[in-house]
C-alpha positions as CSV (number, residue, x, y, z in Angstrom):
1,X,-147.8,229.7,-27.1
2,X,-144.7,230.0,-28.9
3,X,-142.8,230.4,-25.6
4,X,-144.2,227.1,-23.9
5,X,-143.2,225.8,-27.6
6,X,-139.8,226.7,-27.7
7,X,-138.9,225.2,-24.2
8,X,-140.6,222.3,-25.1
9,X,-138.4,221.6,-28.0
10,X,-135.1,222.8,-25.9
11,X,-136.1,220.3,-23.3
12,X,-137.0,217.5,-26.6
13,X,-133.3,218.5,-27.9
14,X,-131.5,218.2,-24.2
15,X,-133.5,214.6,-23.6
16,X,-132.0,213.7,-27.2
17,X,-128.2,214.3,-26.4
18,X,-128.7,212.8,-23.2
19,X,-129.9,209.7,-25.1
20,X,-126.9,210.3,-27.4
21,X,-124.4,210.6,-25.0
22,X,-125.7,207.2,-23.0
23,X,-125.3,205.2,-26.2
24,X,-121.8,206.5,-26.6
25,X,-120.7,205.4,-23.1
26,X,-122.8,202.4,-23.7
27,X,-120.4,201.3,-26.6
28,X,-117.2,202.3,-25.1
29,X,-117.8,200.5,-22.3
30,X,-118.7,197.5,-24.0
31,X,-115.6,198.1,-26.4
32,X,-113.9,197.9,-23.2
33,X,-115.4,194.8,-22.4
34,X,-114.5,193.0,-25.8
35,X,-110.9,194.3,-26.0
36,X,-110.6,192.5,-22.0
37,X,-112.2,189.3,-23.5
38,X,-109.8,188.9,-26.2
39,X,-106.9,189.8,-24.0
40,X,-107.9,187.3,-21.4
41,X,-108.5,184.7,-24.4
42,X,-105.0,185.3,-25.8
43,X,-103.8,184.8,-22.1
44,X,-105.2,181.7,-22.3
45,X,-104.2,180.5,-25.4
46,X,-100.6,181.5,-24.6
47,X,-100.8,179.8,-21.4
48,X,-102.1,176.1,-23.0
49,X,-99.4,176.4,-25.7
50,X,-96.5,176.7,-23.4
51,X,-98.0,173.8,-21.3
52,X,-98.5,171.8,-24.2
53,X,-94.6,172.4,-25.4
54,X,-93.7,171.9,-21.7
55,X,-95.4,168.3,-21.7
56,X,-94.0,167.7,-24.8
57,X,-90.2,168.4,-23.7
58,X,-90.4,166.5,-20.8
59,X,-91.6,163.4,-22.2
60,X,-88.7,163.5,-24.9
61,X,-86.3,164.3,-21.9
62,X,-87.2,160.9,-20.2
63,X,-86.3,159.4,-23.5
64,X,-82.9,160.6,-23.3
65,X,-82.5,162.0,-26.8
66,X,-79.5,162.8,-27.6
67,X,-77.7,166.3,-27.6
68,X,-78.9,167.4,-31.4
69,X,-82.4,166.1,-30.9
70,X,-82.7,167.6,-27.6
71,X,-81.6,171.0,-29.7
72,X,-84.5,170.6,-32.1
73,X,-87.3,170.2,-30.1
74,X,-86.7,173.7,-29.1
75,X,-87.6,174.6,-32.6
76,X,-91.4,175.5,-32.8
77,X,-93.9,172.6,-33.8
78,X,-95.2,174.0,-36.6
79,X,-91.7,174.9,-38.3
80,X,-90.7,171.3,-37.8
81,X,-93.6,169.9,-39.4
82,X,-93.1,172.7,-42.3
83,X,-89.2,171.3,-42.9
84,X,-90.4,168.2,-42.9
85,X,-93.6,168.1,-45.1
86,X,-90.4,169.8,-47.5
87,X,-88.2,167.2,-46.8
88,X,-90.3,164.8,-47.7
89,X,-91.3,166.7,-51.2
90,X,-87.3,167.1,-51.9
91,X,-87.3,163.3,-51.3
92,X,-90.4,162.2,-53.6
93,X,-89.3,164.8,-56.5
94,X,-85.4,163.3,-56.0
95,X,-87.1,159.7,-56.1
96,X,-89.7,160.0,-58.7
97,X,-87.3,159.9,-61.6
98,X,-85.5,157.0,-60.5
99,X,-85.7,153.2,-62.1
100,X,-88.2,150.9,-61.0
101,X,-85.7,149.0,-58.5
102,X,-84.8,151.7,-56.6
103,X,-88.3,152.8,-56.8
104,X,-88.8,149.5,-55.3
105,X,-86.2,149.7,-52.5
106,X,-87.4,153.6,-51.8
107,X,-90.8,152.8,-51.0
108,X,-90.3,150.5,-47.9
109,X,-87.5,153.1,-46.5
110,X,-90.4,155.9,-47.2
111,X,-93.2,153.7,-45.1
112,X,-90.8,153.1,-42.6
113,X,-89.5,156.7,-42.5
114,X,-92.8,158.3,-41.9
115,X,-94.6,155.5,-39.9
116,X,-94.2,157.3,-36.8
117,X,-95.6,161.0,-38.2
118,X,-99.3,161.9,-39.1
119,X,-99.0,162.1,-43.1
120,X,-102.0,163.1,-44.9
121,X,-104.2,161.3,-46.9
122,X,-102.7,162.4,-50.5
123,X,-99.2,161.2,-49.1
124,X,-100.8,157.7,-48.0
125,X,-102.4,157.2,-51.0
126,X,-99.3,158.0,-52.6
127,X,-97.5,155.3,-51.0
128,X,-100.5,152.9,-51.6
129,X,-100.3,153.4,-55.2
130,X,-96.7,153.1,-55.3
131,X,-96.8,149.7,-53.2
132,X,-99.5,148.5,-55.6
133,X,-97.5,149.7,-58.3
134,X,-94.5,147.6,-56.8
135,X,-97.2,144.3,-56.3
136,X,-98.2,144.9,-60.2
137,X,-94.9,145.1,-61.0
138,X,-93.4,141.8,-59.2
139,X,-96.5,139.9,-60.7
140,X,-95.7,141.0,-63.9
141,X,-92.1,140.1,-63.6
142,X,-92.9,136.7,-62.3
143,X,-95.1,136.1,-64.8
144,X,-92.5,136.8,-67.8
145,X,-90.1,134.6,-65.9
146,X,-92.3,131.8,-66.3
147,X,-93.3,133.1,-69.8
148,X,-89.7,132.6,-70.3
149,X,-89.6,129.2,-68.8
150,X,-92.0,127.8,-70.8
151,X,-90.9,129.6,-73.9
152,X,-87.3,127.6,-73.2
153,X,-89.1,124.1,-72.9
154,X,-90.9,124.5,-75.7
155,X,-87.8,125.5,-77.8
156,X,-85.6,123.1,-76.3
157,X,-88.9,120.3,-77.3
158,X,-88.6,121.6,-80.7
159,X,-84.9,121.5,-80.9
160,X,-84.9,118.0,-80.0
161,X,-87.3,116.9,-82.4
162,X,-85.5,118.7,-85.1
163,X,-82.6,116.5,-83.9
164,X,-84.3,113.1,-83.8
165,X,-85.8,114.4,-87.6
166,X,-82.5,115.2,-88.7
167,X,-80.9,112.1,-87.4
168,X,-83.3,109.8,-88.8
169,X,-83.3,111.6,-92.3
170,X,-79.3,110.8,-91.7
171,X,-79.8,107.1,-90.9
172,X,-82.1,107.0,-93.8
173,X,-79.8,108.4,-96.4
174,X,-76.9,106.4,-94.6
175,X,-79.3,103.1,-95.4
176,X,-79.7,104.1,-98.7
177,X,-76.1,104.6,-99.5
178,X,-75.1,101.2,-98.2
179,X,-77.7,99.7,-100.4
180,X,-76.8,101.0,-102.8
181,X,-73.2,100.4,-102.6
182,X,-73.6,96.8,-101.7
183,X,-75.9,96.5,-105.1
184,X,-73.0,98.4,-106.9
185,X,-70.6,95.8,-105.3
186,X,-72.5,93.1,-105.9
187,X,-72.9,93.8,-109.9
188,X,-69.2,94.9,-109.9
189,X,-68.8,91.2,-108.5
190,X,-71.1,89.5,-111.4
191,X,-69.0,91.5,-113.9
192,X,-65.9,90.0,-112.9
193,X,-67.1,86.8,-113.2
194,X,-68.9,87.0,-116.3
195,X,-65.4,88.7,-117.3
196,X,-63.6,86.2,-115.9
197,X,-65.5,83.4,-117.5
198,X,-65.6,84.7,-120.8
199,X,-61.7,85.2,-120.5
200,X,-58.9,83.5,-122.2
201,X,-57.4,81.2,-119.7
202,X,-53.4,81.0,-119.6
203,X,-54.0,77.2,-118.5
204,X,-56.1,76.2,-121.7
205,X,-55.1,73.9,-123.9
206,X,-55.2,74.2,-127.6
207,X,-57.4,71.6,-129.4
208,X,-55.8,68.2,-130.3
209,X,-56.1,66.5,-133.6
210,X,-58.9,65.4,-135.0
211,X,-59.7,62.0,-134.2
212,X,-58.9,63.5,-130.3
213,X,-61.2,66.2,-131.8
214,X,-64.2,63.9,-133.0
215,X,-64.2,61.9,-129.8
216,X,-63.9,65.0,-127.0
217,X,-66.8,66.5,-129.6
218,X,-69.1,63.7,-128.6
219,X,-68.2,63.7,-125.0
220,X,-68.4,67.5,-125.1
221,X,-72.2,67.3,-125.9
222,X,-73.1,64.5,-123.6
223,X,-71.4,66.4,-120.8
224,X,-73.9,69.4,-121.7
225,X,-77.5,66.9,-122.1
226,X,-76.1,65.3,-119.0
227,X,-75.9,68.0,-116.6
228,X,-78.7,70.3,-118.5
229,X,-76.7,73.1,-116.7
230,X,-73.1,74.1,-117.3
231,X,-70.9,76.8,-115.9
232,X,-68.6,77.4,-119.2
233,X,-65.4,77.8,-117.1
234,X,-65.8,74.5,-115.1
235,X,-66.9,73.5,-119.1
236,X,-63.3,74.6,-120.4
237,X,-61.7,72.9,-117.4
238,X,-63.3,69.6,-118.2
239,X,-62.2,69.3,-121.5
240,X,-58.8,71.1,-121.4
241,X,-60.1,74.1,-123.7
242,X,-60.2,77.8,-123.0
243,X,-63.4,79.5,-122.1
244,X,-63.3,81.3,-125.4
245,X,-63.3,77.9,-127.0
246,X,-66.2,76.6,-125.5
247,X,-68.5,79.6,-126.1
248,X,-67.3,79.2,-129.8
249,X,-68.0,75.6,-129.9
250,X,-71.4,75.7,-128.3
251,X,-72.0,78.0,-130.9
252,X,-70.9,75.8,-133.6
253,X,-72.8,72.5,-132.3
254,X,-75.8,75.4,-132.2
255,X,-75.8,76.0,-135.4
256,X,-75.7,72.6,-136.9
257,X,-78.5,71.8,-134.3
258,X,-76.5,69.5,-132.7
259,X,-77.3,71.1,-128.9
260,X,-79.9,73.7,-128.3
261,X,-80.1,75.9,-125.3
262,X,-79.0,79.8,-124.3
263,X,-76.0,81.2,-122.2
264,X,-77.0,83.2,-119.7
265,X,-75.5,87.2,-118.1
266,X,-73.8,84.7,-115.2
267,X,-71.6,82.5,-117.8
268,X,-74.2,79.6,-117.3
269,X,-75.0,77.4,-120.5
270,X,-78.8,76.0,-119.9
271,X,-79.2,72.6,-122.6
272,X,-82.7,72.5,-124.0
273,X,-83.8,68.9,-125.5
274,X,-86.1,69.0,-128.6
275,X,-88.8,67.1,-126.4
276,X,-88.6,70.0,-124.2
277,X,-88.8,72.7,-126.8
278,X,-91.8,70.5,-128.4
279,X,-93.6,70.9,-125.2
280,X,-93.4,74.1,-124.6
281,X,-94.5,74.5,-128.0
282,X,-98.0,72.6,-127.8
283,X,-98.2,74.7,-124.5
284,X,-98.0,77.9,-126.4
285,X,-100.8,76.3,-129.3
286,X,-103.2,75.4,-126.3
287,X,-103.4,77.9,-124.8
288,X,-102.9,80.6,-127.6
289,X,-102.1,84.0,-126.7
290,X,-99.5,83.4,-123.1
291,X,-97.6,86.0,-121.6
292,X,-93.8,85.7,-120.2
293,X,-95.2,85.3,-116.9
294,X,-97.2,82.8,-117.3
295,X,-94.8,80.8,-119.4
296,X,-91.8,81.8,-116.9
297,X,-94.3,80.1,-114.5
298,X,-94.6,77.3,-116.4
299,X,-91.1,76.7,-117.3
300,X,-90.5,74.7,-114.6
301,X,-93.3,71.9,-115.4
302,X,-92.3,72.2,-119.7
303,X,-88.6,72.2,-118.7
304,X,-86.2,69.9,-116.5
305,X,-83.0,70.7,-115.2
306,X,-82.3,68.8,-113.0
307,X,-79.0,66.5,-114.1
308,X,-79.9,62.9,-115.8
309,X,-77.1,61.3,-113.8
310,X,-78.0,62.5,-110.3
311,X,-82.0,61.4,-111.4
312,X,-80.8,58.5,-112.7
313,X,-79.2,57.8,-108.9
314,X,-82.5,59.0,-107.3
């Protein structure tokens, strides 16, 4: 038994390394296989590449680029695109910090710079935002320019007004000055004739004797009852006496009750009759209490003045 046992397990252990040994030349064989795949694969690849560059440079040599491009097409596709994906970050950090205008005038030169490449999608939106940013930006300056426009007509409404305002309150204070001068010249006028009137005049004459006296005294005060109104200088002419003289003697003949009446601010000597005064008397007792007013408007009906000789020739 135990020698039929021991062969079998000698023949169980030979049939095991056999099995061992197939496995091992399995894998190396197919190692083999794998290493030839990827070899052929790289072939391939290798093959395409140089195709694809050839295709490339012969379509730029139709073109007829000239002698420095020609140099750089040489240079491998993917270090091109590297120096100029930098390039074009050197030109965005340069341009970032610049003012809004050349900002402005960067962003079309950028679009039209890379129109031609594949840029990625951050870089488009990049330039989207800045173009928008540019849109806002003109919209905004249009609309302070016609901010400032309207700001203009307004002020340049209200300046005018402040004009016309200020020239009216001129013309008004201008009126106001001429009235007021001509009312100044016009009482400086009154006062030189109320001076003049009550002024010694050098072509008086002294009063004559006294029968000359008696009879110019009666003609004196008809004069006055005659004409109900007198101006005292064409008074002083008429009888040859000086103005001073007449206001004395129409005070005198006053006095004695001879003439009644008042001098008024012009130089004027108004003759009241007794009939008259009694009139305006029994006016006053009929109608008991009277204001000036009334009587001033009343005056006319109580009190005549109109000249006996020029009634006596209507």
């Amino acid at each position: 038994v135990s020698i039929h046992g021991g062969a079998n397990v000698n023949k169980h252990c030979t049939s095991r390394k056999e099995t061992y040994t197939n496995i091992a030349v399995y894998l190396r064989a197919y190692k083999m296989d794998l290493l030839l795949l990827a070899g052929i694969a790289t072939a391939l690849l290798v093959v395409l590449i140089t195709l694809v560059f050839l295709n490339k440079g012969k379509s730029k040599s139709d073109g007829s680029p000239p002698a420095p491009a020609q140099a750089e097409e040489n240079v491998p596709r993917r270090a091109q695109v590297v120096r100029n994906q930098r390039n074009r970050a050197r030109v965005a950090q340069v341009a970032e910090p610049v003012a809004d205008s050349e900002e402005e005038d960067t962003i079309p030169q950028a679009q039209h710079d890379y129109a031609g490449e594949k840029i990625g999608a951050k870089k488009r939106a990049k330039l989207e935002a800045k173009a928008q940013k540019k849109t806002e930006r003109e919209q905004e300056l249009r609309h302070r320019e016609e901010q400032k426009k309207r700001d203009a007509l307004q002020e340049e409404e209200r300046r005018k007004l402040a004009e016309i305002e200020e020239q009216a309150e001129k013309d008004r204070e201008q009126a106001e000055r001429l009235a007021r001068e001509e009312k100044e010249r016009k009482e400086h006028e009154e006062y030189l004739m109320m001076k003049q009137a009550f002024s010694v005049e050098e072509e008086g004459f002294e009063e004559e004797d006294a029968d000359e006296q008696q009879n110019s005294l009666q003609e004196f005060i008809k004069f006055i009852q005659d004409n109900k109104v007198v101006v005292l200088e064409d008074l002083a002419v008429q009888f040859k006496l000086k103005v001073q003289a007449v206001i004395d003697r129409i005070g005198e003949l006053q006095k004695e009750e001879r003439i009644t009446g008042v001098i008024d601010d012009r130089g004027k000597f108004i003759y009241i009759s007794q009939e008259e005064l009694k009139s305006v008397a029994k006016f006053i007792k009929q109608r008991g209490r009277i204001s000036i007013t009334e009587l001033a408007e009343n005056s006319n009906q109580l009190i005549h003045l109109t000249p006996i000789v020029a009634s006596e020739s209507a």
